[in-house]
N, C-alpha and C positions, 0 to 999 in steps of 0.2 A: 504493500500500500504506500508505502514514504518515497518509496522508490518511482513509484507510479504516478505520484504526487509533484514529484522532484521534476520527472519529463514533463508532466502537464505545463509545470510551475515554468520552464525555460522558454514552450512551444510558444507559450503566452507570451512570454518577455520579446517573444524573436521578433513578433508578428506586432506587437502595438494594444491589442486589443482584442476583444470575440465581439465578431459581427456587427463591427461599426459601419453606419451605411449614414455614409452623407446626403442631405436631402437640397444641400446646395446643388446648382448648374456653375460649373465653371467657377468654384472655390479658389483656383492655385495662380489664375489668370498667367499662366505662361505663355499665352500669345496672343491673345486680346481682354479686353473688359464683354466680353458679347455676355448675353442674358443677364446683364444688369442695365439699371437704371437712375437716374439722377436730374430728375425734373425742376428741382429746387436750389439746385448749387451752380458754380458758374463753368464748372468741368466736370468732366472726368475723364481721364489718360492712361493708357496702358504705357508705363515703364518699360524697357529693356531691358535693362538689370539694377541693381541699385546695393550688391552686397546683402542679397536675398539671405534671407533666415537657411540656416544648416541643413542640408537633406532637400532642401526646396529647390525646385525647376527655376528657371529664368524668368522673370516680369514680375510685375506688381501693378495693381490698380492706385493711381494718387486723384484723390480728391480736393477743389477749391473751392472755395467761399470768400469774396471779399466783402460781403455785409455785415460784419464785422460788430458782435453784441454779446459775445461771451458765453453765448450760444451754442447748440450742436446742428448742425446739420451735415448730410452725407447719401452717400446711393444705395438702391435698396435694391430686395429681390420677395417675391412673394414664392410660399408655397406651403402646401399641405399638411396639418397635423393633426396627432390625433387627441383629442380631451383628454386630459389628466396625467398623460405621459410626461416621463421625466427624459430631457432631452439634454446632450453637452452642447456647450456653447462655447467657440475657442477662436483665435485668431492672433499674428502676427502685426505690426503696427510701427510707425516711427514718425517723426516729425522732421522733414529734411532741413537742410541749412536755405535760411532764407525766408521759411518760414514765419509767420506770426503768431500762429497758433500754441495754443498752450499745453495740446495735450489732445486724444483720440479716445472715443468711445464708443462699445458698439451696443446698438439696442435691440430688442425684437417685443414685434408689437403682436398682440394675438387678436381674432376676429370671428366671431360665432359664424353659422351659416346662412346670416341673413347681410354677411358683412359687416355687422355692429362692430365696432371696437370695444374688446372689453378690458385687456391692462397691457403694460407694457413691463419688460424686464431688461435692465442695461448692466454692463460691464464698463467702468470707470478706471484707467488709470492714466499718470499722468506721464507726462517723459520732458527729456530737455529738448532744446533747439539742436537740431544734429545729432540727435543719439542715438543709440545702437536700436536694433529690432530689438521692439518687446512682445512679449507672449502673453495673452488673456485668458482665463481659463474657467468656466463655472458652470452649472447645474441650471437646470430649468423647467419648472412645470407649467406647462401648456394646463389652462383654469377650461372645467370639466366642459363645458360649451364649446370651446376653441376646435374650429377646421382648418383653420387658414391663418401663418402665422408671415409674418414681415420683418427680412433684417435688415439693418442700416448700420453697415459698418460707417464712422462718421469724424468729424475733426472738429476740433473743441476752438471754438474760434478766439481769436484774440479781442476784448470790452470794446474797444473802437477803431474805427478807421477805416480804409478799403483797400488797404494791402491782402496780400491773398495771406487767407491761413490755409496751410498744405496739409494733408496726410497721408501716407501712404498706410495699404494694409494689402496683405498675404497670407495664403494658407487658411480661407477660412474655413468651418466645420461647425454645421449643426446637424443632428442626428443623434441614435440611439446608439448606445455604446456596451460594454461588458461593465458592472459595477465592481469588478473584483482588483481592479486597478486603480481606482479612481481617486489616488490621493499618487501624485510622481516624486514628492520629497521636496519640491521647489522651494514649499513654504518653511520648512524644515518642521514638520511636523509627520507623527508617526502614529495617530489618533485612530486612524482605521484599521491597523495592522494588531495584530497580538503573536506572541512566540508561544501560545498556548498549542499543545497535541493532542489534536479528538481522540 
């Protein structure tokens, strides 16, 4: 059984996950922005390369906004879910030199079947002007109504002006995942694990 455990325990490790299924179109953006949208910003750009996050293909989607109010705004994509599910929510992000922007966040908005909007859920964090890729990471229950959910990966605009605030973002990922991994050690916490032997 330990033994059996042990191979379970690496096959996992090798692979990322059991039965993660992205419900994004065109998450990695390595060679265009196509199946998104950005109705309310003043771009949106497929990158070439930009010192893409580890393991990642080539490009990246950068988002602008020069209305400039400290605000979020960003491009979205609409698609399918189911009520009550717990979904990961993840993506890569940076704020290139030049920018004005503060910082990128990404949200996802959920919608019954009559289109209603009934709440939304964001990932927040912040970065410097020019800083390295950062990584987002969190959990999310689509509220028992929800068919149809919308994400907006976005850039945190700078209080005033009309310089552009820039974001780039990569890699993204919403879908169901395996819960037996679900803590990577980043935070440096060990809260899900235990060394206990059934």
């Amino acid at each position: 059984m330990t033994r059996w455990l042990a191979t379970f325990c690496v096959a996992i490790l090798a692979t990322g996950s059991l039965a993660a299924q992205n419900l994004l179109l065109n998450p990695s953006f390595d060679s265009d922005v196509t199946d998104w949208s950005a109705p309310y910003i003043d771009r949106m750009d497929w990158i070439a390369s930009d010192g893409n996050p580890a393991g990642s293909g080539p490009g990246c989607m950068e988002i602008a906004y020069t209305n400039n109010s400290g605000g979020s705004n960003g491009a979205m994509q609409y698609f399918d879910v189911v009520g009550g599910t717990t979904y990961q929510l993840s993506g890569w992000a940076k704020v290139p030199a030049g920018s004005v922007a503060w910082g990128a966040d990404m949200w996802v908005d959920y919608y019954d079947a009559s289109d209603v909007y009934l709440e939304s859920s964001d990932t927040l964090f912040m970065m410097t002007q020019d800083g390295p890729w950062e990584q987002v990471s969190e959990f999310t229950t689509a509220p028992a109504a929800a068919v149809r959910a919308r994400l907006r990966p976005s850039v945190l605009t700078a209080s005033s002006g009309t310089d552009e605030s820039i974001a780039r973002w990569d890699d993204l990922f919403f879908g169901t995942s395996s819960a037996i991994f679900v803590d990577d050690f980043e935070s440096g916490g060990t809260s899900r694990w235990t060394a206990a032997v059934p």
